[in-house]
N, C-alpha and C positions, 0 to 999 in steps of 0.2 A: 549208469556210466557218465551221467553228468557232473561226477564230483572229479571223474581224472580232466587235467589236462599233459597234452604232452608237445614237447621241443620237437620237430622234427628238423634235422639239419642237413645239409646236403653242400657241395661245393655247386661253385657256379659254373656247371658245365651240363650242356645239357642230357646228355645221355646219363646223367645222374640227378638230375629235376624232375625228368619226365616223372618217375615211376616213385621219386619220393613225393612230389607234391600230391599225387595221384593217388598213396596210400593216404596222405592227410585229408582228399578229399572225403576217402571211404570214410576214413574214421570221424570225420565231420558229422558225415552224413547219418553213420548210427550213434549220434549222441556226443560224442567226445569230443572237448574243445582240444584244438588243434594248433599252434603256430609254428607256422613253415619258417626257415631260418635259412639265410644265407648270407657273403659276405657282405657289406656297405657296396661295392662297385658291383659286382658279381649283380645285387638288387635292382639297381639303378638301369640296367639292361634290360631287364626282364620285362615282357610286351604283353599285354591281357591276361595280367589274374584271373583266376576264377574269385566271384563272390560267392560265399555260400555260407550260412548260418554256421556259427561256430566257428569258421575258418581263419586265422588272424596270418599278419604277417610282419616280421621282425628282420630285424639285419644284425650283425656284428661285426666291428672293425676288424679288420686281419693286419694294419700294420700299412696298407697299400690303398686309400678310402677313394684317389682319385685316380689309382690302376698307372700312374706313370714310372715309379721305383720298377727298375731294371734289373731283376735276377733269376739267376736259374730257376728251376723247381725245386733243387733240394732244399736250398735255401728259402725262396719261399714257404714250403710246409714247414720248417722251423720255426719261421715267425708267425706264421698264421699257429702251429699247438701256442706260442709263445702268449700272441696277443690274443688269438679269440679265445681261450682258458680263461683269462680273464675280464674279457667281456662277457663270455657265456654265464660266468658267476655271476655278474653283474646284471644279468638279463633276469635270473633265474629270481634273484633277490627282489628285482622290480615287480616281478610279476607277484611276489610273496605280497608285498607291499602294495599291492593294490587290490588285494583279496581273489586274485586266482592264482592260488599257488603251482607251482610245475608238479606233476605225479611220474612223470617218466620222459627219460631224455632216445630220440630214437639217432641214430648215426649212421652213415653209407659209407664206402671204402675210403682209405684212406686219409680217415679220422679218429685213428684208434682211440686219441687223447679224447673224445667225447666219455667214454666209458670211464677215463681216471676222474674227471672232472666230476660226471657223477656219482663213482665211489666216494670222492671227499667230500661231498655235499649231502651224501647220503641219499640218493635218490638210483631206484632201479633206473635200469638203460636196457637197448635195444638195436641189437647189430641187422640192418636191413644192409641186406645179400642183393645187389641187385647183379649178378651174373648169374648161371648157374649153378643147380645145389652142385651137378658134378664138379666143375669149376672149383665149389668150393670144399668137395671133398680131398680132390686133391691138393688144396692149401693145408687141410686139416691133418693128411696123412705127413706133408713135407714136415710142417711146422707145429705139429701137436710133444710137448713136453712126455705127453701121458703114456701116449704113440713110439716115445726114443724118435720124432722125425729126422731125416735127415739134416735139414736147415731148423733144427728145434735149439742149437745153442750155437750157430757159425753160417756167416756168406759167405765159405769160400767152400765150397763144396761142389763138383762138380757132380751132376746127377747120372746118376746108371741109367740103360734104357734096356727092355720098357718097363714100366710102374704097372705095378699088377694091385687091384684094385678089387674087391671082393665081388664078383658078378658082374662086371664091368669091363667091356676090353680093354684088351693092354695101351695104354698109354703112351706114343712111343716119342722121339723129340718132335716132331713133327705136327704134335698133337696137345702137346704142354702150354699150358698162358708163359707167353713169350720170355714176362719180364725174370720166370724162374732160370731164364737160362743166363749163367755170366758172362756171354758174349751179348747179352741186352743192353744199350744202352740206356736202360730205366731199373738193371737190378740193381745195383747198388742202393738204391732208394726204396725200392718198392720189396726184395726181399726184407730187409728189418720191418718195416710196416709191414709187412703180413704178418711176420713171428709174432709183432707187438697183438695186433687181433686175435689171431687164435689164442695165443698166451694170453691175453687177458679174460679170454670166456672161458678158459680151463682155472684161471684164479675166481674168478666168480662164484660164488652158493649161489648162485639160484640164473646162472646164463638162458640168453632170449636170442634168439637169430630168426629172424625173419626172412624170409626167402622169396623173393619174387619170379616163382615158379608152381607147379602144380600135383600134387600127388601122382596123377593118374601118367603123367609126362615123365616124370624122375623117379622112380619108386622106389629103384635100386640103388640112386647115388643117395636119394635119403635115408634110406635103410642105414647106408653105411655110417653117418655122420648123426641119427636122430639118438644119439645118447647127452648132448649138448643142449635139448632146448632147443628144438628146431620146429617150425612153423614157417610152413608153407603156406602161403594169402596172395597167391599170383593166379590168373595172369595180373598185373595193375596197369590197366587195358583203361579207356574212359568206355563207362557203361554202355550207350550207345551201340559201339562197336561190340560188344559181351552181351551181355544178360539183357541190354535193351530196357528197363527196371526205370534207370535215371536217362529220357531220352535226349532232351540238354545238355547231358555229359558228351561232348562230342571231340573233345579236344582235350590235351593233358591239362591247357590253359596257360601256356605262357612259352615262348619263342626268346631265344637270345638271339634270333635273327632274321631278319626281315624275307616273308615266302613272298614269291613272285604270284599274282592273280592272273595269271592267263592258260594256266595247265588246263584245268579246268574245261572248257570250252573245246580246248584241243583234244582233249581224251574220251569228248563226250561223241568226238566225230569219227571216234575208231572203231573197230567192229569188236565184239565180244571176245574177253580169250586173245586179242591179237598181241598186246603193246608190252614189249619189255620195261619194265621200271629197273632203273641202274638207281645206288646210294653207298655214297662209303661213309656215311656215317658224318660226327660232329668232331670226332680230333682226326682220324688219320690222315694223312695230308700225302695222297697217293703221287707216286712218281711221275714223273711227265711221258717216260715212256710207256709205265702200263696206261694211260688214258691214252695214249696212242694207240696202243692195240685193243683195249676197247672200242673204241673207238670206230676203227677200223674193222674190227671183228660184226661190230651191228651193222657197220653202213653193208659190207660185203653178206649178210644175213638177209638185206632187205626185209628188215621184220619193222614196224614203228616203234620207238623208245622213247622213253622220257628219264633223262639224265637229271640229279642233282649235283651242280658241282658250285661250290661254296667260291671256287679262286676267283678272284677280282680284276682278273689279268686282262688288262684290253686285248690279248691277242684269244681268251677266252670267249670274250664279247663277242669278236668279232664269226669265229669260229660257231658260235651260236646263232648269228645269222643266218649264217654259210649252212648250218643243218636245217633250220628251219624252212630254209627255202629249196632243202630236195623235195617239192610236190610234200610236204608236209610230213615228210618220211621221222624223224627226228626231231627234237625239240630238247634241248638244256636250261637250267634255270637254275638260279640260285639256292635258294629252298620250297620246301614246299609241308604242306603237312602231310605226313608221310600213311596216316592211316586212312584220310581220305583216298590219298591216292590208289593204295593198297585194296580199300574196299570198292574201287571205282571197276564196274565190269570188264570196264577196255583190259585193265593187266590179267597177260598170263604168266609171267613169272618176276622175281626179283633178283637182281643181280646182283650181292651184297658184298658186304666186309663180314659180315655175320655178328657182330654186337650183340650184345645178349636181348637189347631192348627190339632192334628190330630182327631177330632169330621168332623172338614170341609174337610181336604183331604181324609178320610173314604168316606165322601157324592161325592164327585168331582169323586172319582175314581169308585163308585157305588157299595161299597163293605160292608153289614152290620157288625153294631157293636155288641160286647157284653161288656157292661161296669161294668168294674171293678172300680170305682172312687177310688183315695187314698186321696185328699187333696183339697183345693180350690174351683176354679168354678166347678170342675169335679163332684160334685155331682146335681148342679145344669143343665150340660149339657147332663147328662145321661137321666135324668125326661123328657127333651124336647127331647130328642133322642125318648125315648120310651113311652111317654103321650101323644107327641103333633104331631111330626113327624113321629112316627110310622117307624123308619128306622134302629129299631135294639132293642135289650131286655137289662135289667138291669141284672146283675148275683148277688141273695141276698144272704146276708151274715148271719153267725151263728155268733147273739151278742156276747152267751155263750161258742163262743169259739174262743173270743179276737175278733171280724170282722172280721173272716176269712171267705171268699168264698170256699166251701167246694168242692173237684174233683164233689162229684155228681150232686153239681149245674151246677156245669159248664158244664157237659156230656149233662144234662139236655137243656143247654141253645147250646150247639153244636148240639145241636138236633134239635131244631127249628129252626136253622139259615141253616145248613147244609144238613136238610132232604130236601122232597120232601111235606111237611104238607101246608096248606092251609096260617098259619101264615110264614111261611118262605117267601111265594111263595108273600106273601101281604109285606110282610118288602122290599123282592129285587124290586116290581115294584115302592113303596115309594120311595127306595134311587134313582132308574132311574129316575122320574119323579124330582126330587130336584137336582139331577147332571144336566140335562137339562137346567133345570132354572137358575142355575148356569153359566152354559154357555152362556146363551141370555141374565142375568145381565151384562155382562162383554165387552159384544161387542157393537161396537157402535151404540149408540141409545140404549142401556139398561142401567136398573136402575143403575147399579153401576158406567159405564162410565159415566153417564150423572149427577151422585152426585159427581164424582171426578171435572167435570170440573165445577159446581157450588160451588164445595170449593174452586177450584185455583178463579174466578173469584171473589169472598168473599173476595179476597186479592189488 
């Protein structure tokens, strides 16, 4: 394996780093030179690399090098296919020209154009999935040519409910990645990007999809979709926390944002099982009144939590002293790394957005969830959270009052997960028995090892 090397690319955002970098570590680590690839500013962000043999790091201009040009998103991914097309040519050529030629370019959502780039350069490619295979079954069934999808030649289609999916529940609006519906303000953008992926793995001889997920977790959404070149190589977890193998693996290895150092010490002074951990994640930028009712919902809980919240707002600041100082009851911070937290004893449960990234390190670290979804697949990995996996509850929302998750749901759903009742007790041996499994896909001779090295040798 030391004659490939491969591109991997990623936008600068972190809940699409984490798990790309993280494959390039793996692939590092068995042999294969590796450069991670991101935009010129996007790069410039980015806080403690991992070093690791083999591992290289490159950038490409998108068109925006010093992040001050002011536009939409739609418009920005125009120029970003526009200009990094032709930086990534340009990347690809340098590396020819210095006697490590590229052998495969890999790409994460919402870069279809990586795949064109390297049909006309002639170099295999590789769609790394970092949502769910189910997630991405249902892109597959909307937007597959091969399928007649509904969305396979027009966005204006408005979708039937529920989607019936082969072994799979029904699917109903409620439970769809957001941006498929046209009252999203991100479909107009984000349905053509999807048709262009799956249509381009359906043009392909020889399509590769990588899935940062696990056999023994999805069986049946990959069942559905494994006629495409599918390869499943998740969790993409840092070893440490997994298989333990690489024990310096302890972090994805790089932050676009500054974690606070004081959780830590504070978490270490809680009692086992006790401390709710709240996260919405790296984009959704939650309402001001559901963090009210969170809010409010823990302090009335009297349970200890530790809050990430990203806003900068002095009146945030201040409201974080104001927790701090109920007798130690609470605590908020900026960021933090989210898998130490996770595997720290203090947490008994996580009170999420549900993201695909942190749905699978909830399950690794064996910590139930309570899903809060704001946007995307989050709604669709909440329903297999607690439909199909049974490894944590959905927290529902008052229509009639905007989607808000109201404190008493939530008290409600701290109750189940937190008590000592029959369903808690059945949710924490689900998340162990799938952290498990997790473990034994990853090691060698399990399913995820042994679909990794079925994809390098596809090459």
């Amino acid at each position: 394996m030391k004659h490939h090397h491969f591109i991997i690319i990623s936008l600068p955002i972190q809940g699409h780093i984490n798990p790309t970098l993280q494959l390039a570590k793996n692939l590092s680590r068995a042999g294969v030179r590796c450069t991670f690839v991101t935009t010129v500013n996007g790069f410039s962000k980015l806080n403690n690399l991992p070093s690791i043999d083999g591992l290289f790091y490159a950038s490409i201009s998108d068109g925006n090098d010093d992040g001050t040009a002011k536009m939409d998103f739609s418009d920005y991914m125009k120029q970003l296919k526009r200009v990094g097309s032709e930086n990534l040519k340009k990347l690809v050529d340098k590396y020819a020209g210095d006697g490590h030629p590229v052998t495969c370019l890999v790409y994460t959502f919402i870069l279809p154009w990586v795949a064109e780039v390297a049909r006309e350069i002639n170099l295999p490619s590789a769609f790394l999935v970092i949502q769910s295979a189910t997630a991405f079954a249902i892109y597959h069934h909307l937007f597959s040519i091969n399928n007649n999808g509904v969305y396979s030649s027009t966005n204006e289609i408005n979708l039937s409910f529920p989607i019936k999916l082969p072994e799979l529940p029904l699917v109903f609006r409620d439970d769809i990645p957001s941006f498929l519906l046209l009252n999203d303000p991100y479909s107009s953008f984000m349905i053509p990007v999807m048709r262009e992926h799956i249509q381009n793995l359906e043009h392909d001889t020889n399509p590769r999809v990588l899935i940062n997920t696990f056999n023994e977790l999805e069986e049946k959404s990959l069942k559905f979709i494994d006629k495409i070149g599918i390869y499943s190589i998740g969790p993409l977890i840092p070893s440490a926390f997994l298989d333990g193998i690489e024990l310096e693996d302890k972090s994805f290895g790089c932050d676009l944002f500054e974690k606070s150092e004081t959780y830590c010490q504070w978490l270490d002074s809680k009692l086992e099982g006790s401390v709710v951990y709240v996260a919405f994640g790296s984009i959704a930028m939650v309402k001001e009144e559901q963090k009210e009712e969170v809010l409010q919902g823990l302090l009335e809980s009297e349970m200890p939590f530790l809050w990430v919240n990203r806003s900068s707002k002095e009146d945030d600041k201040k409201k974080n002293d104001e927790i701090y100082g109920l007798n130690g009851k609470g605590m908020i911070v900026p960021w933090c790394s989210q898998m130490e937290v996770l595997f720290h004893k203090s947490i008994g449960c996580f009170v999420s957005h549900c993201g695909w990234n942190s749905t699978l390190e909830s399950t690794i670290a064996g910590v139930p969830l309570i899903g809060v979804p704001q946007l995307a697949d989050q709604f669709t990995n909440i329903k297999m959270v607690e439909e199909v996996w049974g490894t944590g509850v959905r927290a529902r929302v008052e229509e009639e009052e905007g989607g808000i998750v109201k404190r008493e749901e939530l008290k409600r759903c701290l109750g189940v997960l937190m008590g000592d009742g029959e369903k808690g007790n059945e949710i924490r041996r689900n998340v162990k028995k799938y952290r498990d499994l997790a473990v034994e896909a990853v090691k060698v001779g399990g399913s995820s090892q042994n679909n990794l090295n079925k994809f390098l040798e596809s090459l």
